[in-house]
C-alpha positions in Angstrom: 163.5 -13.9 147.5 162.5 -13.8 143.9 160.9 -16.8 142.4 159.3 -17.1 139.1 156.0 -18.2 140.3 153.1 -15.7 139.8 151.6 -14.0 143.1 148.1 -14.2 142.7 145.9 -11.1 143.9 142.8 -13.1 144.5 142.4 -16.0 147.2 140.3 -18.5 145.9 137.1 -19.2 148.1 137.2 -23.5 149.0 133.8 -23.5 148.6 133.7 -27.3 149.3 134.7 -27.0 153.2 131.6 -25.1 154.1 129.6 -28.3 152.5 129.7 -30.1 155.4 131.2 -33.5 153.3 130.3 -35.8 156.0 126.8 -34.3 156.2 124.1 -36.1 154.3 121.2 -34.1 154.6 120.0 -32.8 151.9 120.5 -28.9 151.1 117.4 -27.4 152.5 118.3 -28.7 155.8 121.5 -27.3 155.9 123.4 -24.5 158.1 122.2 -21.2 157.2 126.3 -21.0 156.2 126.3 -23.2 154.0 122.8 -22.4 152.1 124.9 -18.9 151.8 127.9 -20.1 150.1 125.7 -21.6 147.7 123.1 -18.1 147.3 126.3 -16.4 146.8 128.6 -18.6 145.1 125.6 -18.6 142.1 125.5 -14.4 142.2 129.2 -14.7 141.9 129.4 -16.9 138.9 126.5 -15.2 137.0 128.5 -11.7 138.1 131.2 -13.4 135.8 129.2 -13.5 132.8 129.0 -9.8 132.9 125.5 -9.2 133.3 124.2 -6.5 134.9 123.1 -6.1 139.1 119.6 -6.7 138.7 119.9 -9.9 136.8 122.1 -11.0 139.4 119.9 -10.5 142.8 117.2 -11.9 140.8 118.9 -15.0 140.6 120.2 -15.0 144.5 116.7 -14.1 145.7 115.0 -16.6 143.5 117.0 -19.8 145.4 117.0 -18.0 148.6 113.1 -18.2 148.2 113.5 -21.7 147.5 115.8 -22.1 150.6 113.4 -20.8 153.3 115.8 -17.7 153.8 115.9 -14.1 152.9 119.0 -12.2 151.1 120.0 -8.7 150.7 122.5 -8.2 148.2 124.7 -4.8 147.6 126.6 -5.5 144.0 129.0 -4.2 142.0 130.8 -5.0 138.5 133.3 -7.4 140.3 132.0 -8.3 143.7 128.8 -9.1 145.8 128.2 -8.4 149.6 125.3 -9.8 151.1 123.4 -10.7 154.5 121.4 -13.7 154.2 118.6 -14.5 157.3 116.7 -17.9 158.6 114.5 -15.4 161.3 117.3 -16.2 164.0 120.1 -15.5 162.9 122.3 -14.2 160.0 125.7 -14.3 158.1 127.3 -11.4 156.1 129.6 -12.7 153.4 131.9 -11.0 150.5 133.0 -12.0 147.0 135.0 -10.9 144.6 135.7 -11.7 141.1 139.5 -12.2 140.2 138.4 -9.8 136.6 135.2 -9.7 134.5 134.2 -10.0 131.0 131.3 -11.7 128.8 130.2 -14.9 128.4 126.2 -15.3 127.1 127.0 -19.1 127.2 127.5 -19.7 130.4 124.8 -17.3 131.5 122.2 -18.9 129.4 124.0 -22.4 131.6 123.4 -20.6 135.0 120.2 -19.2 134.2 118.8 -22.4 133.3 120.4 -23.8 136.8 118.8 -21.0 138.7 115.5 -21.9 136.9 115.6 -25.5 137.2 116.8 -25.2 141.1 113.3 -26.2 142.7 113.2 -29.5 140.4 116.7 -30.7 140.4 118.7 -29.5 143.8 116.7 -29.5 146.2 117.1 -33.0 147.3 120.6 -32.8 147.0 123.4 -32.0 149.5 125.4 -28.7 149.4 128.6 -31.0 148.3 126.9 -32.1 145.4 125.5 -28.8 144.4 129.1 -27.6 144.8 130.3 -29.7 142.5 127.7 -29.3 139.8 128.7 -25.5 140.5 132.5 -26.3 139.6 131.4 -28.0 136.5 129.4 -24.7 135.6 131.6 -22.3 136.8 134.1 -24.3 134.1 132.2 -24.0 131.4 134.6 -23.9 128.2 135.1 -20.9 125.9 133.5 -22.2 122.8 135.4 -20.5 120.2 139.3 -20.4 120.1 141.4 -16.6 119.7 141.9 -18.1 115.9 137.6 -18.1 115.8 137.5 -15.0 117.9 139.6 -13.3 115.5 137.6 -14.0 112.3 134.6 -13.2 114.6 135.8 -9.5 115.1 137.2 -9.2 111.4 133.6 -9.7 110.0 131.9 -7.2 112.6 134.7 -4.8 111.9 134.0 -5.3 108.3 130.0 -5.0 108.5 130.6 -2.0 110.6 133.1 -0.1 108.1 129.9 -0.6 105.3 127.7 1.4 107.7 129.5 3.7 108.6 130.8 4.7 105.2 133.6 3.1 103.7 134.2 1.2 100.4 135.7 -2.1 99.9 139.5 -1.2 100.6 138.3 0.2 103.9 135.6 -3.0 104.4 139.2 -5.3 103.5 141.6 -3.5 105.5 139.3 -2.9 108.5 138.9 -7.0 108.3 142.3 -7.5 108.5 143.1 -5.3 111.1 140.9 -6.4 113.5 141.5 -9.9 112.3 144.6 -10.2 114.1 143.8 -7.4 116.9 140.8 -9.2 118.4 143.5 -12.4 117.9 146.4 -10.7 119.8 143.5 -9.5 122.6 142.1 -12.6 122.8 145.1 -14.9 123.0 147.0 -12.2 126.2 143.2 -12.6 128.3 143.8 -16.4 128.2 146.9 -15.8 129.6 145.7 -13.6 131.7 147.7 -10.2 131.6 146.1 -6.9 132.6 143.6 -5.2 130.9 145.3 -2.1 129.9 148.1 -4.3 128.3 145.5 -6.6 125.9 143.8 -3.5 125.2 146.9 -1.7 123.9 148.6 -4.2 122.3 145.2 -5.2 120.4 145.2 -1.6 118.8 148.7 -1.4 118.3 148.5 -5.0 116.2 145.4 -3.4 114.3 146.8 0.3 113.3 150.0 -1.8 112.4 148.2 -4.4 110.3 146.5 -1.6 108.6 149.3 0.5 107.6 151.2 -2.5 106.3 148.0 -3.3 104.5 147.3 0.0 103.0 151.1 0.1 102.0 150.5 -2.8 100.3 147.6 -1.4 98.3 149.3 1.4 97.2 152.5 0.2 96.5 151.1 -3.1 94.2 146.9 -2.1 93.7 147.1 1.5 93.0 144.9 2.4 96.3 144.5 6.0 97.1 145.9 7.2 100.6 142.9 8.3 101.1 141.4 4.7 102.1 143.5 5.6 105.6 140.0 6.6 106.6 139.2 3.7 107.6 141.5 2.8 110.4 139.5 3.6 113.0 137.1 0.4 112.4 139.8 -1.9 112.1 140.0 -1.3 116.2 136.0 -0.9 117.0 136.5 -4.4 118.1 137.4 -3.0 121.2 133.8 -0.8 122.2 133.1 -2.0 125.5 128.9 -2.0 124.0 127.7 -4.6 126.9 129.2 -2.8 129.9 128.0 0.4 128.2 125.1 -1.0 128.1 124.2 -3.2 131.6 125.4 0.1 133.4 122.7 1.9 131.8 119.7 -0.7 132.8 121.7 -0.8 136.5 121.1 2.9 136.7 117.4 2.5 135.5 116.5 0.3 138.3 118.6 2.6 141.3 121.4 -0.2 141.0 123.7 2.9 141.4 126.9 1.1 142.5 126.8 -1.6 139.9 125.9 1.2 137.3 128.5 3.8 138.1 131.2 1.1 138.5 130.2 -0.2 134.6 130.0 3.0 133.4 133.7 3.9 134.5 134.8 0.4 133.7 133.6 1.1 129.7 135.1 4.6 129.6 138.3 3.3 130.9 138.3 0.8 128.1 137.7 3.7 125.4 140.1 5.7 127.2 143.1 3.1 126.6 142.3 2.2 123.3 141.1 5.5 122.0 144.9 6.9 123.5 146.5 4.0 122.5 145.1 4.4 118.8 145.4 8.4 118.5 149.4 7.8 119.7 149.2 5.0 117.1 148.2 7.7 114.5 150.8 10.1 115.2 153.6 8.0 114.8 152.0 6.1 111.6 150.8 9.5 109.9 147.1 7.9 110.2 144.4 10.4 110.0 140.6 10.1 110.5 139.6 11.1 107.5 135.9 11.5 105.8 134.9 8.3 103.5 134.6 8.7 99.7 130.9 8.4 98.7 129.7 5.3 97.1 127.3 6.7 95.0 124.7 3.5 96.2 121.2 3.8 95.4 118.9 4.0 98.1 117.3 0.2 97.3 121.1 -1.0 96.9 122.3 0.7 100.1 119.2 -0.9 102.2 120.1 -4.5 101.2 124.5 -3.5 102.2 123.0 -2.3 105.4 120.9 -5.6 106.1 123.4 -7.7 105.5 126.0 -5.5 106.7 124.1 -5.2 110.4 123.8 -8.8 110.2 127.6 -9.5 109.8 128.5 -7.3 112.6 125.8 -8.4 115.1 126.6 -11.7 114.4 130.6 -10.7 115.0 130.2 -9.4 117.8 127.8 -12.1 119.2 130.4 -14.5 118.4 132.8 -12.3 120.5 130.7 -12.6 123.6 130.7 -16.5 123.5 127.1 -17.0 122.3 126.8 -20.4 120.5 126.1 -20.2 116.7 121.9 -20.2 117.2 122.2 -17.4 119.4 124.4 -15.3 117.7 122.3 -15.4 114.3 118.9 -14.5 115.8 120.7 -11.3 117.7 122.1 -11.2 114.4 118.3 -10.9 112.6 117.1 -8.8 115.2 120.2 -6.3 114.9 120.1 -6.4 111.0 116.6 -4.7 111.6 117.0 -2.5 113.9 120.4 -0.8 113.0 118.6 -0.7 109.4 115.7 1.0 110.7 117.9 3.4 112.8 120.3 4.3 110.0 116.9 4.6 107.6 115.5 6.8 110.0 118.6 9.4 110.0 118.4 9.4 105.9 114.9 9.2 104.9 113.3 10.5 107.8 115.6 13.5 109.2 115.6 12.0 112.3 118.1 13.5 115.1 120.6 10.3 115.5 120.2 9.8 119.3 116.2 9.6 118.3 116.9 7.0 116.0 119.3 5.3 118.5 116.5 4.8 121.1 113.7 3.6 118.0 116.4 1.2 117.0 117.3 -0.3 120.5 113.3 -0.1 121.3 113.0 -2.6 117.9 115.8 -4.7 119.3 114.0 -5.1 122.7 110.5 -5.7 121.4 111.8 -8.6 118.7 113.4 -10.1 121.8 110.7 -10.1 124.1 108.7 -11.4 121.7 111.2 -14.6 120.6 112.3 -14.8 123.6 109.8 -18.1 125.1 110.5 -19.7 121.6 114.8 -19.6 122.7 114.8 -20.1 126.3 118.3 -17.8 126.1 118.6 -14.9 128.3 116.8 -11.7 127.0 119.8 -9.6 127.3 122.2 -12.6 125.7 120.0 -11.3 122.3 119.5 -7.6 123.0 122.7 -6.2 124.2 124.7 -7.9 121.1 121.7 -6.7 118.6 122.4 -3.2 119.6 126.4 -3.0 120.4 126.7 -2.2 116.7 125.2 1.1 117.2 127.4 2.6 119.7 129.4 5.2 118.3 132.8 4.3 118.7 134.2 6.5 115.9 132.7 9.1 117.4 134.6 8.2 120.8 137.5 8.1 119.0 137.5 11.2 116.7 137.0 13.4 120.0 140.1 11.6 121.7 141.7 12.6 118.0 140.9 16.2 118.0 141.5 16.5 121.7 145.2 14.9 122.0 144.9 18.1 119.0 143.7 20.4 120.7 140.9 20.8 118.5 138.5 21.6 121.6 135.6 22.5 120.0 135.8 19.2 117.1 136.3 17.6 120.3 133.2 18.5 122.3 131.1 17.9 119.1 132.5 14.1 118.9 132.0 14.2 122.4 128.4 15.4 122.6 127.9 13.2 119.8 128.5 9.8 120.8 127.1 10.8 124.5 123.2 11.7 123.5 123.4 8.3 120.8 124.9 6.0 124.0 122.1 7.7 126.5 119.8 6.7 124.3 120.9 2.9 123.2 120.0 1.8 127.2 116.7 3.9 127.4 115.3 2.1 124.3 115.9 -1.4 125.6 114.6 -0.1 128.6 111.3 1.4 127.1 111.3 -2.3 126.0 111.4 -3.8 128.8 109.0 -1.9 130.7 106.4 -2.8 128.0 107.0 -6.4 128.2 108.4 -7.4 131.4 105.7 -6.9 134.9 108.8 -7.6 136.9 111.1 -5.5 135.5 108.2 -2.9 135.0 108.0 -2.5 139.0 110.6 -1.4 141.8 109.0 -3.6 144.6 
């Protein structure tokens, strides 16, 4: 019988009927069940926020600690299995997120829960630190698709300046993604699937493009040859924090969690990088090189500052960091991707080499700022350094292949693949320096 009512593929957990409501004891004198549903109902929601595995059983084992039991945790991108133990017995419990995505917000919200859990919940029951749960698990987006859009236009503009393009590339490339990151951001609300948000977002963008480079040339005398830069009007779309989380997951033997980011970003680039090469074809679009701009080398290292800035700050915006946060991984991205793009021009430096000095910088000025914030170290570095993952790299070898250019291909390819190895090491290196816990695998 057909009905017009959604099926939904998830069950949700009712969290509230393993709180015992008629139980007034308060949560560390509870069934080891329900101290469980709490452990894991906090991995879960943090898991949502899209950071990475370690981050996660951090979290879990700090307020199993604080609940006199121990927890093992096996996780992935979207779902947690774990045994938790009181020394007599122990439960085994599953959970699975309905999708996943970023949200700095409401991890810098659970990570000052998880902190504060000793001081604030341990007198209470497990109903009320259900509810307080369901108030955090709610936490509101805190910029709407209209926002999110201008958010991706001036990353996708900052981004066209460093990598090459003049102001009808900067304008177009803002437009573009203007209403692309809109269109994305308006279909995840509603929920449809990812490959359909992701395709639709670049179809929106090449066709915003085109209409806008039509424009130019039929009324402003543009050259065609400002079709170079189409590709950035859709970088809105490099998935930089999975990229990036997989990479730190694999550093600390997380290899479930990092193998199952790692294809969860490629599958992103894979839609969107098809999506925009068919896009190409059928709107004569071609990746072409950028005309020079002739800038001086004083004049190009103030664009590039300010440039970095924007885009950091875009793309911050993008992963739902309020305003403070975004502009200090803003600041710390404006000097790293500087110093990285510096390095490659003044110093000859190979561009993977300058990758990992750049992300090292992003990790250090974090680490440093980070007691002076109280936001999550990776809420600053991931967004400081998404701006130097080579998306139009990822998407000229997708180009050349659909082609048949195979050797263009596998230089794109080879490419982009040393510069993204290289992003994760260098916030690694970082950490190891400054972080004893990290720096350890007990």
């Amino acid at each position: 019988m057909l009905t017009n009512v959604l099926e939904k593929h998830h069950m949700e957990v009712p969290w509230h009927t393993y709180s015992k409501q008629n139980r007034k004891c308060p949560i560390t004198e509870a069934t080891l069940e329900e101290k469980a549903s709490i452990i894991g109902r906090v991995g879960l929601i943090m898991l949502s926020c899209g950071t990475g595995a370690w981050r996660v059983r951090s979290s879990m084992n700090t307020l199993a600690l604080q609940l006199g039991v121990t927890c093992t945790a096996s996780i992935g991108l979207m779902d947690i299995g774990f045994n938790c133990y009181d020394g007599q017995r122990g439960v085994y419990r599953n959970l699975c997120l309905p999708n996943t995505g970023v949200n700095t917000y409401k991890l810098y919200k659970v990570d000052q829960f998880v902190s504060g859990f000793h001081k604030h919940c341990l007198t209470l029951t497990g109903e009320e630190i259900h509810q307080e749960l369901d108030r955090l698990n709610k936490t509101p987006a805190l910029y709407s698709p209209l926002q999110l859009g201008l958010a991706s236009a001036l990353a996708c503009g900052g981004f066209t300046f460093l990598l090459g393009g003049g102001v009808p590339e900067i304008l177009l490339a803002f437009l573009a993604a203007g209403f692309g990151n809109f269109v994305r951001s308006s279909l995840i609300r509603k929920h449809f699937t990812l490959f359909l948000n992701i395709a639709l977002a670049v179809v929106t963008a090449s066709v915003v493009y085109t209409l806008g480079l039509w424009a130019g040339e039929t009324w402003l005398h543009v050259a065609p040859v400002h079709q170079a830069g189409y590709i950035c009007g859709m970088l809105f779309l490099i998935p930089g924090f999975p990229f990036i989380t997989s990479g730190i997951d694999l550093s600390k033997l997380d290899l479930r969690s990092g193998l199952e980011r790692l294809a969860y970003a490629l599958l992103i680039i894979l839609v969107a990088t098809l999506t925009g090469w068919g896009m190409a074809r059928i709107l004569g679009l071609q990746p072409l090189n950028f005309v020079p701009l002739g800038l001086t080398p004083c004049t190009t290292l103030a664009l590039r500052l300010v440039a970095s800035f924007c885009g950091v700050f875009g793309f911050s915006v993008m992963f739902n960091s309020p305003v403070r946060l975004a502009a200090t991984a803003a600041l710390f991205g404006a000097v790293a991707n500087t110093l990285r793009l510096e390095l490659v021009d003044l110093a000859g430096f190979p561009a993977s080499g300058a990758a990992f000095v750049g992300a090292l910088t992003a990790g250090l000025l974090a680490s440093a700022y980070k007691k002076h914030t109280g936001y999550p170290r990776i809420a600053q570095t991931v967004p400081s350094i998404v701006i130097m993952v080579p998306g139009l790299y990822l998407y000229r070898a997708i180009y050349h292949l659909g082609g048949m250019a195979l050797d263009q291909s596998a230089s794109w390819f080879a490419s982009a693949g040393t510069i993204i190895m290289a992003l994760p090491l260098g916030l690694i290196a970082a950490r190891i320096l400054t972080d004893k816990n990290f720096r350890y695998s007990s």
